[in-house]
N, C-alpha and C positions, 0 to 999 in steps of 0.2 A: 504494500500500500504506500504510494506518495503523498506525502503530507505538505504543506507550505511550509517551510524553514521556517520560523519566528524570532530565532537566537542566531546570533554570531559564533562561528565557530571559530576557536583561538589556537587550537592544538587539534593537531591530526597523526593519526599510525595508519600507515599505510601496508597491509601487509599480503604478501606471497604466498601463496598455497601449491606445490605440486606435489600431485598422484603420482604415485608408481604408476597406473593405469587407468584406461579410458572408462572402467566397470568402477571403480573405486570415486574417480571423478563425478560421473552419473549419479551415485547412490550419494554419495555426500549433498549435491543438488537438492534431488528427490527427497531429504529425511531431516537436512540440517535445521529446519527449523521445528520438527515435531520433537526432532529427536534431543537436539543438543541447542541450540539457542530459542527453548521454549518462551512462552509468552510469557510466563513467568520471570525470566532472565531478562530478558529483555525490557519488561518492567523496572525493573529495580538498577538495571544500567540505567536507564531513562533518570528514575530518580537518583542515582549517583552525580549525573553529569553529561549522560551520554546524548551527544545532539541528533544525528546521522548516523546510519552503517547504510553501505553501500557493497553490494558483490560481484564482482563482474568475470563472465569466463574469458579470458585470455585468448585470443583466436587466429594470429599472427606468428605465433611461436609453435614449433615442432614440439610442443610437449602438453601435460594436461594441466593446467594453470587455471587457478581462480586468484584475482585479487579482491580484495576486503580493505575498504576504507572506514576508520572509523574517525568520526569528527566530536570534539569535544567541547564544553566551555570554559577549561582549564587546565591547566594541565595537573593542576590538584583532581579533577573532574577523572583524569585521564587514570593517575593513580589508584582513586577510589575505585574505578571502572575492574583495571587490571587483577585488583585482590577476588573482585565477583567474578572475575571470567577465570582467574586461578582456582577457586576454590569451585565454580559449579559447569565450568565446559571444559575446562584442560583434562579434568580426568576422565568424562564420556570421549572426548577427540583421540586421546592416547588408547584407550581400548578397542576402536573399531577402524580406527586408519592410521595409515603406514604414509603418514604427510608428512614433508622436509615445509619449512615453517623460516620466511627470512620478514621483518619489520624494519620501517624504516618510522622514524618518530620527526615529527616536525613542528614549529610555533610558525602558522599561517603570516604570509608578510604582505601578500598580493593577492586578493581575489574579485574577478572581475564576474560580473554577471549582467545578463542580457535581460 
């Protein structure tokens, strides 16, 4: 679901996802929100801080790639975010997939919108 931004996003992770394969890719699509980023989760990011996530499959590269952007209103925001995705997805993610995992963390300097 798209929603209209209403907050400024001050801090962003940008992060890398590749599958070992195009079955593992697939299912993570198909399950990730029932399975491991429930509504419940995603709630309580919401209330930490959490502005944005954004998922996109990578379609350019010879490999199975999803990126995941998460946007924040702090980088405090971001922190608090972190300990909720350590303590209630890292360990469903670590059981059922075999994902190499690279983050790039950034304090936004430039954003243009149309």
């Amino acid at each position: 679901m798209v929603r209209p931004i209403t907050k400024e996003t001050v801090f962003m992770n940008v992060m890398e996802l590749d599958f070992p394969s195009k079955i593992e890719l697939e299912h993570w699509i198909e399950t990730f929100q029932e399975r491991i980023w429930t509504a419940e989760v995603m709630a309580e990011l919401s209330k930490a801080g959490l502005i944005r996530t954004t998922v996109s499959q990578v379609w350019n590269k010879e490999n199975h790639r999803l990126t995941r952007t998460f946007e924040y209103e702090t980088e405090k925001a971001y922190r608090e975010c972190q300990k909720i995705i350590e303590e209630k997805v890292v360990p469903k993610v670590g059981k059922n997939y075999n994902t190499k995992y690279r983050n790039n963390r950034g304090i936004v300097i430039y954003d243009y919108r149309s």
